[in-house]
C-alpha positions as CSV (number, residue, x, y, z in Angstrom):
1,X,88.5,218.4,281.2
2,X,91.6,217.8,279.3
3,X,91.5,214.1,280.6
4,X,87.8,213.6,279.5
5,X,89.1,215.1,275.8
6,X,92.4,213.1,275.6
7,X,90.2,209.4,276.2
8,X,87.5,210.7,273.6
9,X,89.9,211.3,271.2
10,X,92.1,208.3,271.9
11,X,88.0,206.4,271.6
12,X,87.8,208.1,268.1
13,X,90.9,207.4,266.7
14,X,90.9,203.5,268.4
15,X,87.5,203.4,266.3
16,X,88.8,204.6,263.3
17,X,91.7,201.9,262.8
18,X,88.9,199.7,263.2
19,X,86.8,200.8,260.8
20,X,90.0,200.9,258.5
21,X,91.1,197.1,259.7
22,X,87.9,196.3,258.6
23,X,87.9,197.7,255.4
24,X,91.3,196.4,254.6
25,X,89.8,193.0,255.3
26,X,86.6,193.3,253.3
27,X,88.7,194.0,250.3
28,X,89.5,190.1,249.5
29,X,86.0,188.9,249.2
30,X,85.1,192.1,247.0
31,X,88.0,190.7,245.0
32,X,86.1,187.6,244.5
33,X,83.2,188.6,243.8
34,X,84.3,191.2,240.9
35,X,86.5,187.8,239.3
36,X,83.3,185.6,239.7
37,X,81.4,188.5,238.0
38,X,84.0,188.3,235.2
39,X,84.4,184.9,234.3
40,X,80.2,184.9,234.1
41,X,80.2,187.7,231.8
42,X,82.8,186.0,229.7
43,X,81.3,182.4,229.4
44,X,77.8,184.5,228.6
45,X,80.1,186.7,225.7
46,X,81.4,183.4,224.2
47,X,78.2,181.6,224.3
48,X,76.4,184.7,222.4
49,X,79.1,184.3,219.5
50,X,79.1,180.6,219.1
51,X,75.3,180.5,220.1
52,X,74.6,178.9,216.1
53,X,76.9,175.9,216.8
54,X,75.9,175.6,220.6
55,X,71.9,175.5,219.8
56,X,72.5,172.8,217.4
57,X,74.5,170.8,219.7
58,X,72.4,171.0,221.7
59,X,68.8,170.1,219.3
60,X,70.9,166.8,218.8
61,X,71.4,166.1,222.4
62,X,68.1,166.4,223.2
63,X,66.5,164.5,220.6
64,X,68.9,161.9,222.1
65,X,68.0,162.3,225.3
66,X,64.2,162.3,225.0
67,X,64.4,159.3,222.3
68,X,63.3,161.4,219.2
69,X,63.9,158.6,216.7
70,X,62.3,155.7,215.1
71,X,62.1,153.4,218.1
72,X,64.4,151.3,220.8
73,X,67.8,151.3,220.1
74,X,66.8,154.4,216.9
C-alpha cells in the first residue's frame, strides 16, 4: 500500500515540475507578445497626435501617385 502511495506521489510531484518547466518556458514568448503589443499601441498614440500633418502628407502622395495633375509629366 505504502509502495502504491510513494510512486503516486513521486507521479504527482514528477508532473508538477513539469507543469512548472513549462510555465517557466512559456514566459519568453508572453514577453514578446506584451513588447509587440506596446510598440503597436505607441506608433497608433503618435500617429493620433501628428494625425493633421500625417493626412496631409499623405493627400499629396496620393495625388502623386494616382496622377492628379494637369497631364504627363504635371
Amino acid at each position: 500500500m505504502f509502495e502504491y502511495l510513494d510512486a503516486m506521489y513521486l507521479r504527482f510531484v514528477a508532473g508538477l515540475m513539469g507543469l512548472t518547466q513549462e510555465l517557466k518556458e512559456e514566459e519568453k514568448g508572453v514577453a514578446t507578445f506584451v513588447a509587440t503589443v506596446l510598440l503597436i499601441l505607441m506608433v497608433v498614440m503618435l500617429a493620433a497626435l501628428f494625425w493633421d500633418q500625417i493626412s496631409d502628407w499623405f493627400t499629396n502622395m496620393l495625388d502623386k501617385i494616382f496622377g492628379i495633375s494637369d497631364g504627363i509629366g504635371g
